[in-house]
VORO-165493 format. One line per 8 residues: their letters; for each residue x, y, z of N, C-alpha, C. Coordinates in steps of 0.1 Angstrom, whole numbers. Example, Ala and Ser with C-alpha at 12.3 -4.5 7.8 and 13.67 -1.06 7.14 Angstrom:
2
AS = 132 -57 78 123 -45 78 132 -33 78; 128 -22 71 137 -11 71 129 0 79 $
This chain:
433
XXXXXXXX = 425 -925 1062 425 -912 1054 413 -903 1058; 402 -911 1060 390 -898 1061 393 -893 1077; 395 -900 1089 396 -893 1099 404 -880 1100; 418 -883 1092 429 -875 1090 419 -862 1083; 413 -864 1074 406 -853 1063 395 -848 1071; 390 -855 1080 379 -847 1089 386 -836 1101; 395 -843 1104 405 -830 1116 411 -819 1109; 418 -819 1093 422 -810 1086 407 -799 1084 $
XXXXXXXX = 394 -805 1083 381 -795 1081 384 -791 1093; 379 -795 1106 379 -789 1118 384 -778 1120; 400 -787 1123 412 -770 1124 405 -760 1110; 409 -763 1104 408 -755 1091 395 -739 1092; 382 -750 1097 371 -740 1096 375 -734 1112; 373 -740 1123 370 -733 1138 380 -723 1139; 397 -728 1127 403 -717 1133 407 -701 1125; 395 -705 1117 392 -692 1108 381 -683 1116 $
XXXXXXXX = 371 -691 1120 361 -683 1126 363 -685 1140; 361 -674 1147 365 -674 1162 350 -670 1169; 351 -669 1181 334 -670 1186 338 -652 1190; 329 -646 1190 325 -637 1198 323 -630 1210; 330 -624 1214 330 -620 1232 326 -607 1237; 316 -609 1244 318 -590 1252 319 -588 1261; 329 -580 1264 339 -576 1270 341 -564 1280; 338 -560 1289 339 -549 1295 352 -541 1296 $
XXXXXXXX = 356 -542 1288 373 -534 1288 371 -519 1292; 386 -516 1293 389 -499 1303 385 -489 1290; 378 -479 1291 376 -470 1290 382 -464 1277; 384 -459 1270 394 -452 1259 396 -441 1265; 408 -433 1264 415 -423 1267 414 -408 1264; 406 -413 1251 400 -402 1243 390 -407 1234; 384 -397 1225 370 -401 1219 367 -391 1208; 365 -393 1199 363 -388 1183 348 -378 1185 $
XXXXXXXX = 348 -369 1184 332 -359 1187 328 -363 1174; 325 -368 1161 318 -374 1155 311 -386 1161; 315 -395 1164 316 -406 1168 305 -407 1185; 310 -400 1189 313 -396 1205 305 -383 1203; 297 -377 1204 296 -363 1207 289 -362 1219; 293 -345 1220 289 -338 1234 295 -339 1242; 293 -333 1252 303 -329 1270 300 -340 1273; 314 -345 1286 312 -355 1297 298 -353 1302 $
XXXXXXXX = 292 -341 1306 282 -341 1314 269 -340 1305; 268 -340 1296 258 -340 1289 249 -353 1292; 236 -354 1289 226 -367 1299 227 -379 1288; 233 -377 1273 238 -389 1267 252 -393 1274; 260 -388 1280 275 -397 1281 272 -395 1295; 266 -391 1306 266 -395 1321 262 -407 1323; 274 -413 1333 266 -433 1339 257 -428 1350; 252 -436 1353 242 -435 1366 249 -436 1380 $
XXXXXXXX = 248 -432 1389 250 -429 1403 249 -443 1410; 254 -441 1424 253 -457 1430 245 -452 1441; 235 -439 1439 227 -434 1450 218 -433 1443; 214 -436 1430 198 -435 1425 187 -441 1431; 181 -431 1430 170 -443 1435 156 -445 1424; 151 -457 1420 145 -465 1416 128 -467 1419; 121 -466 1412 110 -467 1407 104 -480 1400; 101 -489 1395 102 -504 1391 85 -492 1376 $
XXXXXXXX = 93 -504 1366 85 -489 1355 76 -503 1354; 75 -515 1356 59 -521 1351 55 -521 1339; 65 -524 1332 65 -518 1317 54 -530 1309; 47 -521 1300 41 -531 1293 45 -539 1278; 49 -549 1276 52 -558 1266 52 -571 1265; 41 -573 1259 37 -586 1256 46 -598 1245; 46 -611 1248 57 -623 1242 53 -618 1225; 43 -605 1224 38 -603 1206 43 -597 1204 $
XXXXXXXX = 47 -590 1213 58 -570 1211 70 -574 1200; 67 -565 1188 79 -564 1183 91 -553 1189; 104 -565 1190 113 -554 1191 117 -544 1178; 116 -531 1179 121 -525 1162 136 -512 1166; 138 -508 1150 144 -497 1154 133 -485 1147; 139 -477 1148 136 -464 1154 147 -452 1148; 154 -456 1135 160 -445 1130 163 -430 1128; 175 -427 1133 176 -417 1130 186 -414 1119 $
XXXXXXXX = 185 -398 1114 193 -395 1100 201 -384 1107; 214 -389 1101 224 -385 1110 232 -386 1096; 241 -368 1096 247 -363 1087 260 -356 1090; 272 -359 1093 281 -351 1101 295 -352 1092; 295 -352 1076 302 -345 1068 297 -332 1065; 305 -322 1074 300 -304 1068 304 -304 1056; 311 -310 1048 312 -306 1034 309 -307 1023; 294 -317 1025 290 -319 1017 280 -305 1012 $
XXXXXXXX = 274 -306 1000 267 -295 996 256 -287 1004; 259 -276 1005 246 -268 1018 234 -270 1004; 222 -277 1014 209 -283 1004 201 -276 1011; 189 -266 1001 179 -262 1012 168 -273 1011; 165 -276 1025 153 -287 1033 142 -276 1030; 131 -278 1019 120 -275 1018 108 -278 1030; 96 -273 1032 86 -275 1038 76 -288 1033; 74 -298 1037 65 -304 1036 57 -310 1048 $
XXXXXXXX = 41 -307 1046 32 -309 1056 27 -322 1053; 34 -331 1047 30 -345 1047 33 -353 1059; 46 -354 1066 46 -359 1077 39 -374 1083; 29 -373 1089 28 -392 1091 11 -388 1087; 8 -384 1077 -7 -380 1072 -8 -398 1064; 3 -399 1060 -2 -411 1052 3 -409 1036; 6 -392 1031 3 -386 1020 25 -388 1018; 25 -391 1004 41 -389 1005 49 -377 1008 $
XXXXXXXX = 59 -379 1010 66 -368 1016 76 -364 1004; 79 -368 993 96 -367 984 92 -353 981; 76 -346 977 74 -336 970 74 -326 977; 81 -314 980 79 -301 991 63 -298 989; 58 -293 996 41 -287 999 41 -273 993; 54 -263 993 57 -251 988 67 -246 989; 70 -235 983 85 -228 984 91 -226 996; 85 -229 1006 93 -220 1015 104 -228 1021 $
XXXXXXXX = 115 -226 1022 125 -235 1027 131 -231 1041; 131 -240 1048 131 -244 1061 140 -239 1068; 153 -247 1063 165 -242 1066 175 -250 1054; 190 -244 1055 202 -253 1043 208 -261 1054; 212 -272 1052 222 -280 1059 231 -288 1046; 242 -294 1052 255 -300 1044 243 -314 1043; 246 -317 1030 235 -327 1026 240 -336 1012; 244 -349 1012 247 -354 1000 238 -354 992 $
XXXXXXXX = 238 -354 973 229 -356 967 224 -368 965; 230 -380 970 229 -391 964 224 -397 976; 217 -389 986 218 -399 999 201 -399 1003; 195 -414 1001 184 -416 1001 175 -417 1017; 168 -411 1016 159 -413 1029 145 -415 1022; 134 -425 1026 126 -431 1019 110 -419 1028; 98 -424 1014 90 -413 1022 80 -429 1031; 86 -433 1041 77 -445 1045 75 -443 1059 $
XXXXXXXX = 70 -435 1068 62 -429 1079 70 -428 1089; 82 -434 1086 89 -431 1098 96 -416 1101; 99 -423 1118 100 -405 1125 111 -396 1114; 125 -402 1113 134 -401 1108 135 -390 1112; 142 -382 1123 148 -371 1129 159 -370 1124; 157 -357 1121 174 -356 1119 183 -348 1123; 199 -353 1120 211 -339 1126 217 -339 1114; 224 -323 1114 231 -320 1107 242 -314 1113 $
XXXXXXXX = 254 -318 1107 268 -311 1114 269 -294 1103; 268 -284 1106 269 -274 1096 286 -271 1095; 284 -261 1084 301 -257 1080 304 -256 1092; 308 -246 1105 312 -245 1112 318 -252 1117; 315 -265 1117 316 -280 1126 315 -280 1138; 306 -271 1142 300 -270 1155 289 -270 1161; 279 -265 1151 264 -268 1151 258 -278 1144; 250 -285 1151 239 -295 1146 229 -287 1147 $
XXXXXXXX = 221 -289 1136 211 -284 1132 198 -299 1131; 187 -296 1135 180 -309 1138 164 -306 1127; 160 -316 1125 143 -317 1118 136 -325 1120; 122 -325 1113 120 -338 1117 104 -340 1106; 99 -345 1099 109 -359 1093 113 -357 1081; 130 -363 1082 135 -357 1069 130 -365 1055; 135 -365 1049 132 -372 1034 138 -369 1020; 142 -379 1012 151 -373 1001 150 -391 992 $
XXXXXXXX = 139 -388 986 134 -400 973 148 -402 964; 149 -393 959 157 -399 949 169 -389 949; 179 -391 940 189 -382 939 188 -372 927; 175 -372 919 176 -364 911 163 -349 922; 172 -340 917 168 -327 922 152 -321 914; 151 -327 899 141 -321 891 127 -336 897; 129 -342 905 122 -348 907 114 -353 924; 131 -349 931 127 -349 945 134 -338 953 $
XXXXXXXX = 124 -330 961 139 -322 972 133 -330 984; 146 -322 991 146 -325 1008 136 -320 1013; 126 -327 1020 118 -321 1029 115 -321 1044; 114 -316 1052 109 -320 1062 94 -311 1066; 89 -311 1080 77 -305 1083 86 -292 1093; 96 -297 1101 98 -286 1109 112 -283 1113; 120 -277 1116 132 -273 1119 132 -271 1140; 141 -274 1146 139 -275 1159 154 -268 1164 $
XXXXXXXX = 154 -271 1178 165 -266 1184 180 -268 1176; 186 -255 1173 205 -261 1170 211 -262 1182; 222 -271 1186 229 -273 1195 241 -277 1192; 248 -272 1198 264 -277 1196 266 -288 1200; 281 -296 1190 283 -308 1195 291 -311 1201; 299 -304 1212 308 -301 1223 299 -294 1235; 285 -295 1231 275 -288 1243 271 -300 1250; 259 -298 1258 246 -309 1269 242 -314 1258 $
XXXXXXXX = 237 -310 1244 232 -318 1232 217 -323 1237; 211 -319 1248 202 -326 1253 188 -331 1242; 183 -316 1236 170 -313 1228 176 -319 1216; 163 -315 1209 163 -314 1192 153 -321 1187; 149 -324 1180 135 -329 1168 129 -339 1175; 127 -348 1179 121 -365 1182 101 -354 1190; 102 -357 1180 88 -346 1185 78 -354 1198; 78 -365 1203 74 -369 1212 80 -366 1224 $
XXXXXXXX = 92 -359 1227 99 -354 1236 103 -343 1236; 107 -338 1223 115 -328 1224 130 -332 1224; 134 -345 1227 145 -349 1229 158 -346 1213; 170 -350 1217 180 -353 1206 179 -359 1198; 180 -357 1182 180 -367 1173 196 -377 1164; 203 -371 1178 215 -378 1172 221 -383 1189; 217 -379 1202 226 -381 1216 213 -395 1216; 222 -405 1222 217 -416 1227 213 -426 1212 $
XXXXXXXX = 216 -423 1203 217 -433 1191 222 -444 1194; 222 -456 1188 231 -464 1182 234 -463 1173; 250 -460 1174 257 -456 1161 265 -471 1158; 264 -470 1140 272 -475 1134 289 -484 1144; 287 -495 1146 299 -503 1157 298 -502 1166; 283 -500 1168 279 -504 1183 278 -516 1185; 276 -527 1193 271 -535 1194 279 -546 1186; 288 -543 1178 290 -548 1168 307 -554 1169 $
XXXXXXXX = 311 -567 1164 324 -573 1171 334 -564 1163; 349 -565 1168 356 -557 1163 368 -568 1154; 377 -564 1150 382 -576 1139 387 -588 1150; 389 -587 1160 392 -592 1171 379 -599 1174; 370 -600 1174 356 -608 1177 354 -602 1191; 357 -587 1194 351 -588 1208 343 -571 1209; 331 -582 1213 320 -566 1214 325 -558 1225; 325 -544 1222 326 -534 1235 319 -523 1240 $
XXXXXXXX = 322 -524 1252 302 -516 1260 298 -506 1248; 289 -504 1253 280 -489 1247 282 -480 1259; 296 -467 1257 297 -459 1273 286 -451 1271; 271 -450 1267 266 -435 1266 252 -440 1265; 241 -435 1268 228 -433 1275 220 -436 1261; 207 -448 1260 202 -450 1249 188 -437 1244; 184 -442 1241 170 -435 1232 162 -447 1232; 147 -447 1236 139 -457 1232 125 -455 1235 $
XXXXXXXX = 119 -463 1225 101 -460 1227 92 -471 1234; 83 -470 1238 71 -480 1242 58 -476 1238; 48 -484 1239 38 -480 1233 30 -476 1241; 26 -456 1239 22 -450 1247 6 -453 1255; 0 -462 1246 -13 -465 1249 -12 -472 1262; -4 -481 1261 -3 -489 1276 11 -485 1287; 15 -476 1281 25 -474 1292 29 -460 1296; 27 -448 1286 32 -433 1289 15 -428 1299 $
XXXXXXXX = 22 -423 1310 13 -419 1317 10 -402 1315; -3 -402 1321 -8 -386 1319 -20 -384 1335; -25 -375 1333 -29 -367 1344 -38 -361 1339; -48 -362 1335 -60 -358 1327 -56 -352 1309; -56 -340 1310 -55 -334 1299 -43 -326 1298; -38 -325 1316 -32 -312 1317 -17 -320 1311; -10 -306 1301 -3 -311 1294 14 -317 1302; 15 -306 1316 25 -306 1326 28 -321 1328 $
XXXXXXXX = 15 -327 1326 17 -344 1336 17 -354 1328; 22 -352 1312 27 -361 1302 40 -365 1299; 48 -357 1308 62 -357 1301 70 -353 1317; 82 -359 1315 94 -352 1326 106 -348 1318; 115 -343 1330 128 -334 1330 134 -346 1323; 142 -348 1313 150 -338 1299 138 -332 1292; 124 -344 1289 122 -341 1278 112 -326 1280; 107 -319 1270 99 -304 1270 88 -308 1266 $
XXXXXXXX = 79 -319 1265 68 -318 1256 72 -334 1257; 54 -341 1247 50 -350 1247 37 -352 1233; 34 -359 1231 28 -360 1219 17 -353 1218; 10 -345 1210 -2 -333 1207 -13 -343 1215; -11 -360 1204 -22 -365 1208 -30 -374 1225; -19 -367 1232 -16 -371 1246 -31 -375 1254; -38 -365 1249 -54 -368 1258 -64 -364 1245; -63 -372 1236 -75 -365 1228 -83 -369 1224 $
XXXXXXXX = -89 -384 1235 -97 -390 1238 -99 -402 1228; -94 -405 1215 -89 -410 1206 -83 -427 1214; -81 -438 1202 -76 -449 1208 -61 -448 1211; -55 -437 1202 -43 -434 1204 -37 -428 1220; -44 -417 1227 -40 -416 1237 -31 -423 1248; -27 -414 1256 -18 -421 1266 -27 -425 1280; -26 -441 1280 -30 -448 1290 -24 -458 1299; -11 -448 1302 -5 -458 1315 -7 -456 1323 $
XXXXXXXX = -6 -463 1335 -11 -462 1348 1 -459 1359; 16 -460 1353 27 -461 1361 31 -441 1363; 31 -436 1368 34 -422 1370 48 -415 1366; 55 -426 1367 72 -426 1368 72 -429 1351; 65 -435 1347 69 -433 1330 61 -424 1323; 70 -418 1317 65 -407 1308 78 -401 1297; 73 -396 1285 83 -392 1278 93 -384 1285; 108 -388 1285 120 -378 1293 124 -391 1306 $
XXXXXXXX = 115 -398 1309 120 -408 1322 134 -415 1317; 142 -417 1325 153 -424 1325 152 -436 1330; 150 -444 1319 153 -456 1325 162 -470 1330; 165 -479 1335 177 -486 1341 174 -500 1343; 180 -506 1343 179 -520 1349 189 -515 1366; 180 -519 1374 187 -517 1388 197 -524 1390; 206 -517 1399 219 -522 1399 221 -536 1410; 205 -539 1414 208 -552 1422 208 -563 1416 $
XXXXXXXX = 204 -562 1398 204 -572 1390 217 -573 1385; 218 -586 1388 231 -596 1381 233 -595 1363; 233 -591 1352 227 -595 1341 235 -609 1335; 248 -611 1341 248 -624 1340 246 -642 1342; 233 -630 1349 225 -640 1354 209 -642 1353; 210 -635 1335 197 -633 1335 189 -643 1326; 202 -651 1315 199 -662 1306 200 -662 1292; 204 -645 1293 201 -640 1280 211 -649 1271 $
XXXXXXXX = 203 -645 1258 203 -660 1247 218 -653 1233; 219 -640 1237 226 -634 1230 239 -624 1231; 249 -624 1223 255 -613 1226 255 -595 1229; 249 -592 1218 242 -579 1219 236 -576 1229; 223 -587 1231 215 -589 1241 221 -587 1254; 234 -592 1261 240 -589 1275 248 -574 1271; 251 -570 1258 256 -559 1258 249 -548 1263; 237 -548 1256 226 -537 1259 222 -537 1273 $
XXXXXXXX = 221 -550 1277 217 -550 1294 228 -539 1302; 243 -543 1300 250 -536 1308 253 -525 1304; 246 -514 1291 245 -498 1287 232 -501 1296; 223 -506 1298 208 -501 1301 209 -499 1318; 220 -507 1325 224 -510 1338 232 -497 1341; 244 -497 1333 255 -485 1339 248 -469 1334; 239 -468 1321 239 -457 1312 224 -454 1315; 217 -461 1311 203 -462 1307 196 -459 1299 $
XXXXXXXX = 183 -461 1298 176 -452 1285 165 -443 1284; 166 -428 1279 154 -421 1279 144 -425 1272; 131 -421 1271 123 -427 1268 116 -411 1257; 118 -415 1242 118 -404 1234 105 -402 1230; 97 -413 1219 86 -409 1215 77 -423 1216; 67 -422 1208 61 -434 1211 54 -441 1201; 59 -453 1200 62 -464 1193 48 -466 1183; 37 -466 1191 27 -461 1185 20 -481 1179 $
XXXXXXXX = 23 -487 1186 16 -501 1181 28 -509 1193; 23 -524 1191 27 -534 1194 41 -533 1198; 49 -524 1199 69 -527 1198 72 -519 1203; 85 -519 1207 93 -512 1218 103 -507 1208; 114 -496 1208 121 -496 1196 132 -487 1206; 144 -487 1198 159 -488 1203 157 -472 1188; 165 -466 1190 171 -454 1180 180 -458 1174; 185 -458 1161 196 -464 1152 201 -456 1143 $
XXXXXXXX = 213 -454 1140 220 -442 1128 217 -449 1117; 209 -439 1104 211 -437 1093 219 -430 1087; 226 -430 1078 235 -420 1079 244 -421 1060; 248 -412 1055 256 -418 1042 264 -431 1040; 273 -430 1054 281 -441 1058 274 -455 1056; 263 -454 1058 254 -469 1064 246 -468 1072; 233 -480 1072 224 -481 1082 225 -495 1092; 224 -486 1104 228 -493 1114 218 -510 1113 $
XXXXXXXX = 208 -509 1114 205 -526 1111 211 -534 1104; 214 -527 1090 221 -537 1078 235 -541 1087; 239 -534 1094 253 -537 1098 251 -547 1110; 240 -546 1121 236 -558 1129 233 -571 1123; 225 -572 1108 225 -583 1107 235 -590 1099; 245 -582 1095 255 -590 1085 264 -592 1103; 265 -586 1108 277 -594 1123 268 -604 1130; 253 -604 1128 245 -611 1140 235 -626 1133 $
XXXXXXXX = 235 -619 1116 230 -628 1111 214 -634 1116; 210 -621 1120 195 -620 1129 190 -604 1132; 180 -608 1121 170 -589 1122 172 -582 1131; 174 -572 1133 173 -561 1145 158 -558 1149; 151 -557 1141 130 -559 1143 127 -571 1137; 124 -575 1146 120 -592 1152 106 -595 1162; 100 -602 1165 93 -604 1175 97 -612 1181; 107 -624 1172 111 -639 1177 120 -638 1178 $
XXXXXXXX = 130 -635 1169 142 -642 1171 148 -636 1186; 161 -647 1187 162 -643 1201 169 -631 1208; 175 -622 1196 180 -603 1204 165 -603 1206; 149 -604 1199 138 -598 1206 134 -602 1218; 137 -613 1222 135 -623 1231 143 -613 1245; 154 -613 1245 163 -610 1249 160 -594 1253; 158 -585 1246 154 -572 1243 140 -569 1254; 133 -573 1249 119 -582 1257 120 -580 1273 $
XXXXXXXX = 129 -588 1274 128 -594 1291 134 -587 1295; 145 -576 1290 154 -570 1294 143 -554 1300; 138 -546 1289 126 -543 1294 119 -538 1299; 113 -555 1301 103 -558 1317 107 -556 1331; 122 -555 1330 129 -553 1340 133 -540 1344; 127 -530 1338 135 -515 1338 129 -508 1348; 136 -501 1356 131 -490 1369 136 -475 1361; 126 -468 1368 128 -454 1366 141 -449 1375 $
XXXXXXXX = 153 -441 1367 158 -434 1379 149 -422 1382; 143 -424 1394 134 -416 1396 139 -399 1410; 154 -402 1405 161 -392 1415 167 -383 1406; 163 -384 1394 171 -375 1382 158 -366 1373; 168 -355 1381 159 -340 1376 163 -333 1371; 159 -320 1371 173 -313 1366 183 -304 1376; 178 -302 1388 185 -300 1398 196 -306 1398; 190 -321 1401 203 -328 1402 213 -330 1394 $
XXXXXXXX = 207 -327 1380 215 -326 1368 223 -313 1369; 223 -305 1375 234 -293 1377 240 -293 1386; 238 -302 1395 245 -309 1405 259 -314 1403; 250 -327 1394 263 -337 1392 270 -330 1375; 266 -319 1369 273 -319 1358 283 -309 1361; 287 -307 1376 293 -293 1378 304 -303 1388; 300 -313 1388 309 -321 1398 322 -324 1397; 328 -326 1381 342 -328 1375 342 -342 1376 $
XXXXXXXX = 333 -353 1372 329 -367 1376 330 -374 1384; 328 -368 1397 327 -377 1411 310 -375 1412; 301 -376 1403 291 -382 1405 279 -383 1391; 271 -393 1391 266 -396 1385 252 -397 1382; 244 -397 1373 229 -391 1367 223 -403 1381; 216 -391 1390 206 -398 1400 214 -397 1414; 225 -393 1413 234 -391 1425 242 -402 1429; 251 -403 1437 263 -410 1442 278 -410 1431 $
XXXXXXXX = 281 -419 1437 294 -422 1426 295 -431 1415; 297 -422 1408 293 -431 1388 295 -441 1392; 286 -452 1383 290 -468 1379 302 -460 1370; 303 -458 1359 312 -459 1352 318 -441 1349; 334 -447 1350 343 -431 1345 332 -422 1337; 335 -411 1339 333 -400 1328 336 -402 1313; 330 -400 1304 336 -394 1292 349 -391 1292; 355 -401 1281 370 -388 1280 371 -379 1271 $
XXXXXXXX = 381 -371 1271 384 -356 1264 380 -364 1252; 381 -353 1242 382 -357 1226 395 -354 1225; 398 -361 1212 407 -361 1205 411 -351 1196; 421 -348 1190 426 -339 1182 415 -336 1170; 405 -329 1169 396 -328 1159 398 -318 1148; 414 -318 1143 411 -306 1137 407 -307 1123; 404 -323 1119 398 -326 1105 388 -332 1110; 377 -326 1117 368 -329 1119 354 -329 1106 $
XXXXXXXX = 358 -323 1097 352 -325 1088 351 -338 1081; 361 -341 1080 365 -361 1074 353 -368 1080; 343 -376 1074 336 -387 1083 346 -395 1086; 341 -399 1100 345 -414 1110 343 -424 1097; 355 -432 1099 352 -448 1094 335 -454 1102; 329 -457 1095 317 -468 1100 326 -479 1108; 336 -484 1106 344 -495 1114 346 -494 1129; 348 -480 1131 352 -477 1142 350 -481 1154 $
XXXXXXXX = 351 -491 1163 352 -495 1174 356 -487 1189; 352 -485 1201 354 -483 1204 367 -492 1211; 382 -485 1214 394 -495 1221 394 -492 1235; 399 -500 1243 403 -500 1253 413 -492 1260; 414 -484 1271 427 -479 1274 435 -488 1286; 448 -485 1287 454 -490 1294 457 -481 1307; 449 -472 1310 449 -462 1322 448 -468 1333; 458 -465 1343 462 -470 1356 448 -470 1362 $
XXXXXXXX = 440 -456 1362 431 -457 1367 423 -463 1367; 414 -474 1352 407 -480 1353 412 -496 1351; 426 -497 1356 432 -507 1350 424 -526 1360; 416 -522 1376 408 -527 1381 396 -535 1375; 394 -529 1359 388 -532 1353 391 -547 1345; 400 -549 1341 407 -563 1338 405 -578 1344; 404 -571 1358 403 -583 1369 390 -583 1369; 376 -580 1361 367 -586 1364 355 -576 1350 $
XXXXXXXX = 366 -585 1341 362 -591 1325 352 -598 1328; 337 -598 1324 333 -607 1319 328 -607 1305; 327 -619 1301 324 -620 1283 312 -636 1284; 306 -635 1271 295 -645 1267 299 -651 1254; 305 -662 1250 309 -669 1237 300 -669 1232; 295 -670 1216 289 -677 1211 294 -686 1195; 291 -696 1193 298 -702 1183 286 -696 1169; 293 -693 1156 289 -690 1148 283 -698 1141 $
XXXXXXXX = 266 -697 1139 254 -713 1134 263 -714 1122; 262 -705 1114 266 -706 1102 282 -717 1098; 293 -715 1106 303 -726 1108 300 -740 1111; 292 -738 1120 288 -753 1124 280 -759 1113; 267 -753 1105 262 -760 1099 272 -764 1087; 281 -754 1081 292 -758 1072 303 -774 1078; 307 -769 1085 310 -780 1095 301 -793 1088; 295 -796 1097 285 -807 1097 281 -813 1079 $
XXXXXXXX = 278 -803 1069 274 -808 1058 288 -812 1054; 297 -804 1058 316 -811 1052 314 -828 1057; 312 -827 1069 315 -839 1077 303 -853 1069; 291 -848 1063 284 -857 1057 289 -863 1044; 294 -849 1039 300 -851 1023 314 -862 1031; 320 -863 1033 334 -871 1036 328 -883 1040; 318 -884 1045 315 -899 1049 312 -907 1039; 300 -895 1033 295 -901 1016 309 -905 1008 $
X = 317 -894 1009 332 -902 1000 336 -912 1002 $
């Protein structure tokens, strides 16, 4: 009887929980501009060229480096209430931010009342999708304590570039660059399995920091030699002689550098210990990542959507069951080594960026021919106002064109700890019976 009752657990538990795969599947056909925003050619949705050429970035991060995120506040129901974002010069003083500094109001964006942004030093850039549903409007750093109005308003310190979300989307708030505060996010189902248990790429260009003291390079004082083409700027405190300054020694990194894992690396053959972990390799391999602001201590950090919908970590750890800022566990591990490994495309300028965005996608950020298709069109957006489900997944298409893609699937299992250890204490209890 007990053997019989130990194979009924088995089947019973393994074939409830299924392992997890990622998946390189074809392309989707089309693409949600909430979800998805900006043009094919914009420098978040271009893959990289098979003519780039590479720079090795020498990146510094030690086995102490926390991996973290790096949130952003991302708002793209225009219908929620137009809120005016007060002034506040609290910022990363240390001083809280919930209380405006004075009257003067910044700018209005579509703003929930109930939607909390904490006053705890982070960058917290933000976008706003306005009525129109065409402009994003960007800040930086937002803030909103509580939902009562006689107690807290919205504040930020500064208001920055608007840009459409059918445009390059390139700029906006991340004040260490100048960069986007919503292009190159991880949004909400990224990384994340689908009811199907299978993760699918990230098609679009990351956001990420290092810590400028040992790695953003500069050129004395002069402010031209702190930063490259996307970004416009680089931190005030770049040379100001301070422990903070920028002291890297690599030329090729600097706020705006695009970074890559070269395309001579295998990443399936790199060891990595996780799923997410080989996902991010092959966005960091086909896509890459700009390098936005700076991390400012010990950790490297990834950009993540905050948003009404949800915050993107809480949603990594309920699918991963493992922190997204970590030093140890093994996505940091993973994150880490992945990294160490990163080359500058050091063939992407902006020349060439009008090059290849004029090309109709026969070419790719750094020149040659894309690792991966173009962006596809959007979809029918004429309730663009509705937020995206958080669920949303990117699917696969069945397009002749990338149908090549099939024949060379690869995926990484992993069995769910949590099952097994259930598993095993079932299996003790039945013996004890």
């Amino acid at each position: 009887m007990k053997p019989l009752l130990l194979l009924i657990l088995f089947f019973t538990i393994f074939s409830t929980t299924g392992a997890a795969n990622f998946v390189i599947t074809s392309p989707p056909s089309s693409r949600q501009v909430l979800k998805w925003p900006f043009a094919a050619w914009s420098i978040w949705n271009l893959p990289i060229g098979n003519n780039a050429s590479y720079e090795f970035g020498n990146i510094y991060l030690p086995n102490t480096a926390t991996i973290e995120a790096d949130p952003d506040i991302i708002v793209l129901n225009s219908s929620n209430p137009l809120t005016p974002i007060y002034y506040s010069s609290a910022a990363w003083t240390g001083a809280s931010r919930c209380q405006a500094s004075s009257s003067t109001i910044i700018t209005k964006v579509p703003f929930p009342s109930d939607f909390i942004v904490a006053s705890d030093g982070s960058n917290y850039s933000g976008a706003f999708l306005m009525p129109d549903n065409v402009t994003i409007v960007q800040t930086q750093p937002i803030c909103h304590c509580t939902n009562s109005t006689q107690t807290s308003n919205v504040t930020t310190l500064t208001k920055t570039i608007s840009v459409s979300i059918y445009g390059d989307g390139a700029y906006g708030s991340h004040g260490g660059s100048g960069l986007s505060s919503i292009g190159g996010t991880l949004r909400l189902g990224e990384l994340i399995p689908d009811s199907n248990g299978t993760v699918h790429p990230v098609r679009h260009a990351l956001k990420g920091n290092l810590w400028a003291v040992y790695n953003y390079y500069r050129n004395g004082s002069a402010v031209s030699s702190c930063f490259r083409w996307p970004a416009t700027g680089c931190d005030g405190y770049f040379a100001d002689g301070k422990s903070d300054q920028y002291g890297g020694t690599n030329p090729y990194v600097r706020p705006g550098s695009l970074l890559a894992l070269n395309t001579s690396i295998n990443i399936n053959n790199l060891g990595l210990k996780t799923i997410p972990g080989l996902a991010i390799a092959w966005t960091l391999q086909n896509y890459g990542m700009y390098l936005a602001d700076d991390s400012y201590w010990n950790a490297a950090a990834l950009e993540t959507e905050i948003s009404p919908e949800g915050n993107y970590v809480t949603q990594f750890k309920k699918a991963w069951n493992m922190d997204f800022t970590s030093s140890t566990n093994a996505w940091a591990v993973d994150v880490r080594s992945l990294f160490r490994m990163l080359s500058v495309v050091n063939s992407w300028n902006k020349n060439m960026w009008l090059n290849v965005s004029s090309s109709n996608g026969t070419l790719g950020a750094g020149g040659g021919f894309p690792l991966q298709s173009w962006a596809p069109p959007f979809a029918n957006d004429s309730n663009i106002a509705t937020p995206v489900s958080s669920s949303f997944i990117h699917t696969s298409s069945n397009s002749p064109k990338n149908s090549t893609l099939a024949n060379n699937q690869r995926s990484i299992n992993a069995c769910n700890l949590t099952t097994i250890i259930l598993a095993i204490v079932l299996i003790i209890l039945c013996i004890q019976w």
